[in-house]
N, C-alpha and C positions, 0 to 999 in steps of 0.2 A: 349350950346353945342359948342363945335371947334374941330375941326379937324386942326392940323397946322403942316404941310409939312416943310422940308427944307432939306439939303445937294443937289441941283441940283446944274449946272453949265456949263461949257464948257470944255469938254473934247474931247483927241485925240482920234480917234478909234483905239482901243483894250486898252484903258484905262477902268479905273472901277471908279464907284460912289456908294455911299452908302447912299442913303434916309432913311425919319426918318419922322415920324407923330408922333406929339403929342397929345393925346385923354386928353379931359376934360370938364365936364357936362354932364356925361352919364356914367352907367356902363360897364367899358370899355372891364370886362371879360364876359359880358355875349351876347356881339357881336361879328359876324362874321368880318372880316378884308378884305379887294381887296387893289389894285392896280390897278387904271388904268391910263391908255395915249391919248392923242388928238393931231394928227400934223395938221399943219395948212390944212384946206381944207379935212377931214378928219372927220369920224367920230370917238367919241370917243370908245375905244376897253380896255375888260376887260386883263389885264397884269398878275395878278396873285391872289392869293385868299387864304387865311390860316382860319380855324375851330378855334371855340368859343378858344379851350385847346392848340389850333397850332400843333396837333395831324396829322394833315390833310393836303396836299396843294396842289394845283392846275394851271398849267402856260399854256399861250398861248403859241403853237405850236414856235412861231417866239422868246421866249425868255429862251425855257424848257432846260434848261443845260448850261444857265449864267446866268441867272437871281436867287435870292434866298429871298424868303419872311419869314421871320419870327418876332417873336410880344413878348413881354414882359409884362404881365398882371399885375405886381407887380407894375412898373413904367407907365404902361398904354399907351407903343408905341410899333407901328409898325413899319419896315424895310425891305429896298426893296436892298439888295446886287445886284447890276449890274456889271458882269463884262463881257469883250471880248465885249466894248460897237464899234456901228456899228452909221452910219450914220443916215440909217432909224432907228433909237431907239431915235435919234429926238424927241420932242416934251413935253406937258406941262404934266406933272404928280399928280394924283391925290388920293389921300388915301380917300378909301369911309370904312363906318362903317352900317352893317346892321342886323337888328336883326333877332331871327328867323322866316323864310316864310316872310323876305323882308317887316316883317310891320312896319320896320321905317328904314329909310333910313340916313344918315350923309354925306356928301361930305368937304371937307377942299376946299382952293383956288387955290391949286396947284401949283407946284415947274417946272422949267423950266429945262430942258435939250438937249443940244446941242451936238452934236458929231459932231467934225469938226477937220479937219489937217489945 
């Protein structure tokens, strides 16, 4: 199983990033999708969440109207549209995969994000 992140980087605030997980060793439509983030010193906090069909989705309070999650079941990845990115949006970013009632769980290694002038 992998979970494998990428498009972070270093960005200006009110710039925008587009992350990308790539799912493989698992069926990848028949799991749920998140997003989540970790700043340093920080616990790690769920970001966003998208249903088995992506019929569905769900953001944290601090990202609900820039942020935009959506999943491609054909090609078996996920995507985290960020835009109007801020400083505290900081931190390492991580694509989890869970099936349903959480009785398996997937995490990738996560992608690093910066927002700096």
């Amino acid at each position: 199983v992998q979970l494998v992140e990428s498009g972070g980087g270093l960005v200006q605030p009110g710039g925008s990033l587009r992350l990308s997980c790539a799912a493989s060793g698992f069926t990848f439509s028949s799991y749920g999708m998140s997003w989540y983030r970790q700043a340093p010193g920080k616990e790690r906090e769920l970001v966003a969440i998208i249903t088995i069909a992506g019929d569905n989705t769900n953001y944290a309070n601090s990202v609900r109207g820039r942020f935009t999650i959506s999943r491609d079941n054909a090609k078996s990845m996920v995507y985290l549209q960020m835009n109007s990115l801020k400083p505290e949006d900081t931190a390492e970013y991580f694509c989890e995969a869970h099936s349903p009632w959480n009785s398996v769980i997937y995490w990738g290694q996560g992608t690093q994000v910066t927002v700096s002038s």
